[in-house]
C-alpha positions as CSV (number, residue, x, y, z in Angstrom):
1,X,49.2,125.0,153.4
2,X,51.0,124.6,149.9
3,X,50.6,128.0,148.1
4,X,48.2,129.2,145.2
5,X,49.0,132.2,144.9
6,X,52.8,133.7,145.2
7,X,53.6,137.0,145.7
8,X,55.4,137.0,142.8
9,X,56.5,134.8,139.9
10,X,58.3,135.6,136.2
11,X,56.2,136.0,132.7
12,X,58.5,133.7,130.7
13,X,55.8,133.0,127.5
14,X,58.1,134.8,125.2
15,X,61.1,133.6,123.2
16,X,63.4,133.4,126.5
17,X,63.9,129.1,125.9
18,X,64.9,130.0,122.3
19,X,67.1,132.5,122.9
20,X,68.9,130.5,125.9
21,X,69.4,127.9,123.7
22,X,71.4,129.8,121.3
23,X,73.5,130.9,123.8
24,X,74.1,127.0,124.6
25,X,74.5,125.9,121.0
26,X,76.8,128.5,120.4
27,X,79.0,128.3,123.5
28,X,78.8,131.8,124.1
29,X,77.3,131.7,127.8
30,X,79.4,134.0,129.8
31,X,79.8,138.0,129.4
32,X,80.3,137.8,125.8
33,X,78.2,137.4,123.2
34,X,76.0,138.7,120.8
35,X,72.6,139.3,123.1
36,X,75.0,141.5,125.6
37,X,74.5,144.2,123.1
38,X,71.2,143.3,121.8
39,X,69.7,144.0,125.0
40,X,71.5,146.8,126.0
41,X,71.0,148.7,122.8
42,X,66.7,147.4,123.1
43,X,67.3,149.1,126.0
44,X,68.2,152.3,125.3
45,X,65.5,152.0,122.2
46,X,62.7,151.1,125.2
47,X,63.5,154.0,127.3
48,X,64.6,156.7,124.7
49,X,68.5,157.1,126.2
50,X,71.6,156.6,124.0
51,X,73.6,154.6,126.5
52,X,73.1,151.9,128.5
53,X,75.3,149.2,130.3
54,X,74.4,146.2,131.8
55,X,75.5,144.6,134.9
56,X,75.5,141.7,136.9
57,X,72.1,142.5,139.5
58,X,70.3,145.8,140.6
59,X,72.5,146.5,143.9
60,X,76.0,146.7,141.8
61,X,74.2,148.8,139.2
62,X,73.6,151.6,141.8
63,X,77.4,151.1,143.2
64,X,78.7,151.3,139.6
65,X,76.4,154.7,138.9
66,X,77.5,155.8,142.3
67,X,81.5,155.1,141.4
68,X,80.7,156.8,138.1
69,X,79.6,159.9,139.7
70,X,83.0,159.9,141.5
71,X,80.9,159.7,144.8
72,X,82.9,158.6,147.9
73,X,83.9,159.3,151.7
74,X,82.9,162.7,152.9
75,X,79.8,163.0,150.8
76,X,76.5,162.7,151.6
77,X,74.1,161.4,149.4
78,X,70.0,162.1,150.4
79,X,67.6,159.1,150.0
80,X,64.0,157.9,151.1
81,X,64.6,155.3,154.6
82,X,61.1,153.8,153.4
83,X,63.4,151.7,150.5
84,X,64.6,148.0,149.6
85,X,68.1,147.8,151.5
86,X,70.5,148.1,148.6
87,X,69.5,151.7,148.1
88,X,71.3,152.6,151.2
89,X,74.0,149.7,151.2
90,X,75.3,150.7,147.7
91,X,75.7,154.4,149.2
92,X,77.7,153.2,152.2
93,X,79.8,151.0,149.7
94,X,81.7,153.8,148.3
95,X,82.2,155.6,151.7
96,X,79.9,158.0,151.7
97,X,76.9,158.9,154.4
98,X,73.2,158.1,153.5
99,X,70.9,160.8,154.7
100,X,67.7,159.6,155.3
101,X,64.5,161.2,154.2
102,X,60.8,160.2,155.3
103,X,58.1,159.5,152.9
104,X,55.2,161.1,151.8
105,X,52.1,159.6,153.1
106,X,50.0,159.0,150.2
107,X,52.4,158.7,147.6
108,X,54.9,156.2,149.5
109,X,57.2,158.3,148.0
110,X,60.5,160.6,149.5
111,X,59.3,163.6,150.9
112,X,60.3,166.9,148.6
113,X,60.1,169.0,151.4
114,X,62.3,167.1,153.4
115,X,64.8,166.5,151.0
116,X,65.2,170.2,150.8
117,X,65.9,170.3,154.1
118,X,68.5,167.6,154.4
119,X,70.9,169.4,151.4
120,X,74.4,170.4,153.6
121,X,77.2,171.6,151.7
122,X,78.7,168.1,151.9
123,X,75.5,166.5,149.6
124,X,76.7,165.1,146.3
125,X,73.8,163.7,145.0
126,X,70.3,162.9,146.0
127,X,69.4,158.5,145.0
128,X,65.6,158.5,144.0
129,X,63.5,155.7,144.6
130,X,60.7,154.5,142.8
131,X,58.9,152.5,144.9
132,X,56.6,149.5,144.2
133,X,56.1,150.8,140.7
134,X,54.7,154.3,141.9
135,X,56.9,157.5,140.4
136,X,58.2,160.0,142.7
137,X,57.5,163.3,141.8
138,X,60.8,163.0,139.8
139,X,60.8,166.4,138.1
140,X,60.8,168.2,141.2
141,X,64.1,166.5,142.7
142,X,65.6,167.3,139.0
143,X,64.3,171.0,139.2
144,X,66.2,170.9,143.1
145,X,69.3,169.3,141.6
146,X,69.6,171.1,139.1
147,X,69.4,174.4,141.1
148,X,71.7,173.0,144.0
149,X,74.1,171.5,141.8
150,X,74.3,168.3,142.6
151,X,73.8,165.2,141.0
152,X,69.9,163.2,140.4
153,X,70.6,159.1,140.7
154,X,67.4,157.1,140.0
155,X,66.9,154.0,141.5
156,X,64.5,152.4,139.1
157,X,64.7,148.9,139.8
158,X,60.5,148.4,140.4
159,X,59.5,150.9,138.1
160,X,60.5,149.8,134.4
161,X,58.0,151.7,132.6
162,X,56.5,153.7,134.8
163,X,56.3,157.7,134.0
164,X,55.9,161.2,135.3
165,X,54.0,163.5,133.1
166,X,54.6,160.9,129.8
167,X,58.0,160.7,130.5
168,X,59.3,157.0,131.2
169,X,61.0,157.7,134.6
170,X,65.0,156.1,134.8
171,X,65.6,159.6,132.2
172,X,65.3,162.3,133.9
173,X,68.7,161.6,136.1
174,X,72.0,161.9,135.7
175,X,72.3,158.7,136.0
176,X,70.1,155.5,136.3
177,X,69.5,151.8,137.5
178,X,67.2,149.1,136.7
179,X,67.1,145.8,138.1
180,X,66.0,142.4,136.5
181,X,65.9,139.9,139.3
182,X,63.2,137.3,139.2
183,X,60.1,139.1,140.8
184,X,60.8,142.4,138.6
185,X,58.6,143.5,135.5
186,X,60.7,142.2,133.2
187,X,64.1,139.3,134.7
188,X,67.0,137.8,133.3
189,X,67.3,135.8,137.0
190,X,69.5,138.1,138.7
191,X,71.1,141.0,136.3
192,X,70.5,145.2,136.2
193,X,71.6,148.2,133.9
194,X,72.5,151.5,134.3
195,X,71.4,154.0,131.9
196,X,72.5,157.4,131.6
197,X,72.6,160.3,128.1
198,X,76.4,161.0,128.9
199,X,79.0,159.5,127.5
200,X,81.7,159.7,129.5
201,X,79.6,158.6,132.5
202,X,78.5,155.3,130.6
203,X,82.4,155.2,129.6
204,X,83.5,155.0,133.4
205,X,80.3,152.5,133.8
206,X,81.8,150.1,131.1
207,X,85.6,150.6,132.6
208,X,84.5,150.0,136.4
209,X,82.3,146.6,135.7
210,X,84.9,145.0,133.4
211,X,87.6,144.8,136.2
212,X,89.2,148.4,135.6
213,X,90.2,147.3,132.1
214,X,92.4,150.3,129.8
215,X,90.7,150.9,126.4
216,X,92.2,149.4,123.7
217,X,94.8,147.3,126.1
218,X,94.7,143.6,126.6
219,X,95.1,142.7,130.3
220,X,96.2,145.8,131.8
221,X,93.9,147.3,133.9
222,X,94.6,151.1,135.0
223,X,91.7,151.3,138.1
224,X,90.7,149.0,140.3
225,X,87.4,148.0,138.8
226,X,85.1,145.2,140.0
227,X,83.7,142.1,137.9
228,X,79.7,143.4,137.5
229,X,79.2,142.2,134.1
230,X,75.7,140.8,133.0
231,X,76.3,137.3,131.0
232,X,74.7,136.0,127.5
233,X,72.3,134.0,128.8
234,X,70.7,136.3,131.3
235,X,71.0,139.0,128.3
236,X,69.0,136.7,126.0
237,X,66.4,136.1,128.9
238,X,66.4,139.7,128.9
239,X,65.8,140.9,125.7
240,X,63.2,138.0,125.3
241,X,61.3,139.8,128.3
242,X,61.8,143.3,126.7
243,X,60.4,142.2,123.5
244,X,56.8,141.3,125.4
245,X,57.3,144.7,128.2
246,X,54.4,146.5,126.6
247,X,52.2,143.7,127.2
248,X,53.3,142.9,130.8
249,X,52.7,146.2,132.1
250,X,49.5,146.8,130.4
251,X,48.7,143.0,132.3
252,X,49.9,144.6,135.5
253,X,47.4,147.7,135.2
254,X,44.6,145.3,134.6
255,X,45.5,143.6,137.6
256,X,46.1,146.8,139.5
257,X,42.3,147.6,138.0
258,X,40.8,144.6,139.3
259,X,42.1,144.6,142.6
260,X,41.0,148.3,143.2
261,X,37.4,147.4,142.4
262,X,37.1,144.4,144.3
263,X,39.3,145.6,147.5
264,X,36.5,148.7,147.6
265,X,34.9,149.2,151.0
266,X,37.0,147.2,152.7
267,X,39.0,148.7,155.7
268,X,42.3,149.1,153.8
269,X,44.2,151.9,151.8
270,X,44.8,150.6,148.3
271,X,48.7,152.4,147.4
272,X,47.4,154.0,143.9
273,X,48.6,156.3,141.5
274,X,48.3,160.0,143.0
275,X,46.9,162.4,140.3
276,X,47.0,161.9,136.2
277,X,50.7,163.5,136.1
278,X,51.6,159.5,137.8
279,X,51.5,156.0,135.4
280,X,52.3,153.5,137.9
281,X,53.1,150.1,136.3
282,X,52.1,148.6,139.8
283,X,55.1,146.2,140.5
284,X,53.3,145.0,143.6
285,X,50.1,145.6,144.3
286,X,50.3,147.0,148.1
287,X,47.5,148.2,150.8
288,X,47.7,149.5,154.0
289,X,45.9,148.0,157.1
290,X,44.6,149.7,160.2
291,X,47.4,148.9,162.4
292,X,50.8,146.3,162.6
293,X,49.1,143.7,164.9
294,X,45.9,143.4,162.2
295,X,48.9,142.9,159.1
296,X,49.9,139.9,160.6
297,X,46.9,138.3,161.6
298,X,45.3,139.2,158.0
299,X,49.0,138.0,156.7
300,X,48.3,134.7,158.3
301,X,44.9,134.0,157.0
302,X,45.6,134.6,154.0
303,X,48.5,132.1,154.3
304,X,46.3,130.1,155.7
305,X,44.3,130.4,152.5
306,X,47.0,129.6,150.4
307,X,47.8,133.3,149.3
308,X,51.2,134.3,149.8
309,X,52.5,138.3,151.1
310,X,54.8,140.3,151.8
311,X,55.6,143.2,154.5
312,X,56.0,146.9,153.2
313,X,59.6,147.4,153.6
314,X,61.4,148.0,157.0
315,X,62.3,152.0,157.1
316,X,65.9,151.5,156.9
317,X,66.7,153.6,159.5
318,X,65.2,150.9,161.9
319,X,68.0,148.5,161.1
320,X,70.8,147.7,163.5
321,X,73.9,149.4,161.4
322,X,72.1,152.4,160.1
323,X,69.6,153.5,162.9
324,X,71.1,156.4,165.3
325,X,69.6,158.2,168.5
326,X,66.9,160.2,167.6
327,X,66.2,159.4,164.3
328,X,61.9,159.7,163.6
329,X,60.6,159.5,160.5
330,X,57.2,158.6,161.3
331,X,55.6,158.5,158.0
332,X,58.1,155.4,157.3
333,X,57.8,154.0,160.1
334,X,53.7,153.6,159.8
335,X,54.1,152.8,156.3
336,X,56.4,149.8,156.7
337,X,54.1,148.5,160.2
338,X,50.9,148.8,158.0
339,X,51.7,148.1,154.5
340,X,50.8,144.1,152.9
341,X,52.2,143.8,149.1
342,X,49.3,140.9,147.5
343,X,50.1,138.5,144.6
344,X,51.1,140.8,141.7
345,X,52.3,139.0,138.9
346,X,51.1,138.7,135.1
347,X,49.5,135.5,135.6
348,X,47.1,136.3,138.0
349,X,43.1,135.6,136.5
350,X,40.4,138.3,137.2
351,X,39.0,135.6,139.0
352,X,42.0,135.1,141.1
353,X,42.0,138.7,142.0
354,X,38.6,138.0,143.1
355,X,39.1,135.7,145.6
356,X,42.1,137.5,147.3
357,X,40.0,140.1,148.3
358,X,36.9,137.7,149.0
359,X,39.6,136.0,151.2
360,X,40.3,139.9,152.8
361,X,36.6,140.6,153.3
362,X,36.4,137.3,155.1
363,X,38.9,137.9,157.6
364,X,37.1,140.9,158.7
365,X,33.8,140.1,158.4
366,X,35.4,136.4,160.9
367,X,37.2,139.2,163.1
């Protein structure tokens, strides 16, 4: 069955061919150029922070906030186990021990309360995920780091936009991370930034993506840094995305609208914003089904039907190199057997979102 409808797909109606081909005509198509800067500094503009650095993808921008916290072997960093991989990967990168959290149940969000029971004297930091668009209660792991003294990383790579009591989350951490691969809000193919108010942190940022490179030096390099720079071309993709943001996420929330109207009274649990502190910018639109055998039969009709989906995320804890005896987190766990993510991107008709659901309602009213 050749798909209709993809889980996901890029916006690109802006200026993105114009700008690429700048980049071309001018030769400047590696990490130099003039759109490196423009995007980063559109950026900051977009979020309301004074520094931000871009890197290569969305993984490396957590290991180079991570590095630039001066986090390594014998700390512990607390994060949700209901997350993409590369929140956890980019922790065990540097050496030091995820602790896993389990999610709250209506949010999809880490627990609070757990996370204040996971803190040890060893914890360095607690990694914040914003998941599928959805804000975690984000000032209340602030308030807790704050107290503790420890340090808030957000992992804001599906939540571009979204915000926690009017404030655009991916600013109220010490330090940030977006990421810009192709299914995110806004893309520049495969690329990320880091974002953070403090100087001296984006300083270290700057110094560890350029290969360790000495201020003011040519060729001598005084750490050992890694090569995580973003290039021109995915920068001018970039800042031709962030130039139409506004309009894609106000495209998303239509979508997000439509789909909770016509997916009403069917058997499944649409993942919606909690309460009016929340402004989810709905990177995927995500339900949850009655049980794990039902997701994949529904999964397969709707395959069947030409509509493409995803699973909810795998708790990580589940997977081979990370899972130990008696881990439960049984909120993530049930989360990532039941959850479907639908067709999200800007593209989508009100019609199309119409017959997703239709195609839903079928399947049950068949079964």
């Amino acid at each position: 069955m050749k798909i209709k409808y993809p889980v996901y797909q890029p916006y690109l109606t802006g200026n993105e061919k114009q700008y690429v081909l700048e980049c071309l005509e001018s030769s400047w198509i590696s990490s130099k150029g003039k759109y490196i800067g423009e995007f980063e500094n559109k950026f900051s503009e977009y979020l309301g922070v004074p520094y931000s650095a871009s890197v290569s993808n969305g993984t490396v921008a957590l290991h180079v906030a991570l590095l630039a916290l001066g986090i390594s072997k014998g700390d512990e960093v607390i994060v949700p186990t209901f997350t993409y991989i590369a929140s956890v990967n980019s922790i065990t990168y540097t050496g030091a021990t995820p602790v896993f959290v389990d999610s709250d149940p209506i949010s999809w969000q880490m627990s609070i309360e757990e996370t204040k029971n996971k803190i040890s004297p060893r914890t360095k930091a607690i990694l914040a995920v914003h998941l599928y668009g959805h804000p975690c209660d984000i000032q209340a792991l602030r308030d807790l780091a704050t107290k503790e003294e420890f340090f808030l990383i957000e992992d804001t790579a599906e939540a571009l936009g979204s915000e926690f009591n009017g404030r655009k989350v991916g600013t109220f951490g010490d330090i940030s991370t977006f990421s810009f691969f192709g299914n995110k809000t806004i893309t520049t193919g495969e690329g990320g930034m880091v974002v953070t108010n403090d100087k001296a942190l984006y300083e270290k940022c700057v110094h560890i993506k350029g290969q360790g490179l000495a201020k003011n030096a040519e060729y001598w390099h005084d750490i050992i840094g890694y090569n995580y720079r973003m290039t021109n071309i995915c920068a001018a993709i970039g800042l031709a995305q962030l130039e139409r943001v506004h309009d894609i996420i106000k495209i998303k929330r239509q979508i997000a609208g439509w789909y909770r109207e016509e997916l009403n009274g069917l058997p499944v649990i649409f993942h919606d914003e909690m309460d009016g502190r929340f402004f989810s910018t709905y990177w995927m639109i995500s339900i949850l089904v009655k049980d794990s055998l039902i997701r994949e039969k529904l999964r397969k009709h709707l395959i069947e039907n030409g509509i493409e989906t995803r699973p909810a995320f795998h708790p990580v804890h589940t997977m081979p190199m990370y899972t130990k005896p008696g881990y439960q987190f049984p909120v993530a766990e049930d989360l990532g057997a039941r959850g479907i993510n639908l067709p999200s991107y800007p593209g989508l008709t009100k019609e199309d979102v119409k017959f997703i659901p239709n195609t839903i309602r079928n399947f049950y009213e068949r079964d």
